[in-house]
N, C-alpha and C positions, 0 to 999 in steps of 0.2 A: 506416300501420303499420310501414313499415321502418324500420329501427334499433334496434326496441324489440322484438327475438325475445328470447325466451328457450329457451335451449336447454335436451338432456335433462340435462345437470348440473345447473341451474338447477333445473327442475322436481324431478328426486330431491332436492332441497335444500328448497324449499319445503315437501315432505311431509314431509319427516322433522324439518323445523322448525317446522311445527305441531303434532307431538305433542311437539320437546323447546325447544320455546322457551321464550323469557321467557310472565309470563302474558300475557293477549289486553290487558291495559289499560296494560301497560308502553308507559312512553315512551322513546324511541329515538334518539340524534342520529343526522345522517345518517351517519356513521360507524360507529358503531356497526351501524346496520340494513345497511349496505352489506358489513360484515365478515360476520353472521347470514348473507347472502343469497347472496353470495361473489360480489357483482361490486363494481366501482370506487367513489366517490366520485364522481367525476365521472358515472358511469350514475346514480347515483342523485339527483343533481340534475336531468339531465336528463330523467328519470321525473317529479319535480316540476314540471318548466317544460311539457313537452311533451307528456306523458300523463295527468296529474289526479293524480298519487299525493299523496294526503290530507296535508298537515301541519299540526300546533297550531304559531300564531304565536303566542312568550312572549317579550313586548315587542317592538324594534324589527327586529332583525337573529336573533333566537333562533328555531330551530323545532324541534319534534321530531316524530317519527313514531310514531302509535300501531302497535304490533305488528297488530294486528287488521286494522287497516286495512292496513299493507303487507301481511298478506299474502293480502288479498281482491283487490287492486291485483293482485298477482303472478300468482295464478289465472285474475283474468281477461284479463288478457295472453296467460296462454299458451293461455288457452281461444280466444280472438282469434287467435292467431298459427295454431293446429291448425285455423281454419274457415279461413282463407285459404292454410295450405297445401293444403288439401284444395279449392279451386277451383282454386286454381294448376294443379292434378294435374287433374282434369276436363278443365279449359279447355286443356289439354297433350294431353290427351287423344281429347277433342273434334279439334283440328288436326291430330292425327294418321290420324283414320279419312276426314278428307276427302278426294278423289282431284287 
């Protein structure tokens, strides 16, 4: 899961881009979805290669991103990224009351 945090700007972005985004069935280049989410082009590729995030293949080289799907993709990431910070913290914690 490293590389693929998303932090608390990300998240205030996500939320408030579910109630003003495009609708849930808009299709999205990655450009486009990368601009909505406010990280790179390049993060957003490599969400595609190395994370799962959803694209329609239209022909050979084309894809676009359904809205919906990134931003179920986007949630569960940072739902992913808050259970592991929170072992992180345990197991931090845990080594700390050892003697």
């Amino acid at each position: 899961m490293t590389g693929l945090h998303i932090d608390k700007r990300s998240r205030n972005i996500i939320a408030s881009a579910a109630h003003a985004g495009p609708a849930a069935d808009a299709l999205l280049t990655r450009r486009d979805f990368a601009q909505r989410v406010g990280v790179s082009v390049p993060t957003v590729d490599g969400w595609v290669r190395k994370a799962g995030l959803p694209v329609l293949r239209i022909g050979r080289r084309t894809t676009r991103i359904k809205w919906s799907d990134g931003l179920r993709f986007l949630e569960e990431r940072a739902r992913a990224y808050e259970r592991e910070r929170l072992q992180q913290r345990k197991a931090k914690a845990k080594r700390r009351a050892k003697p």
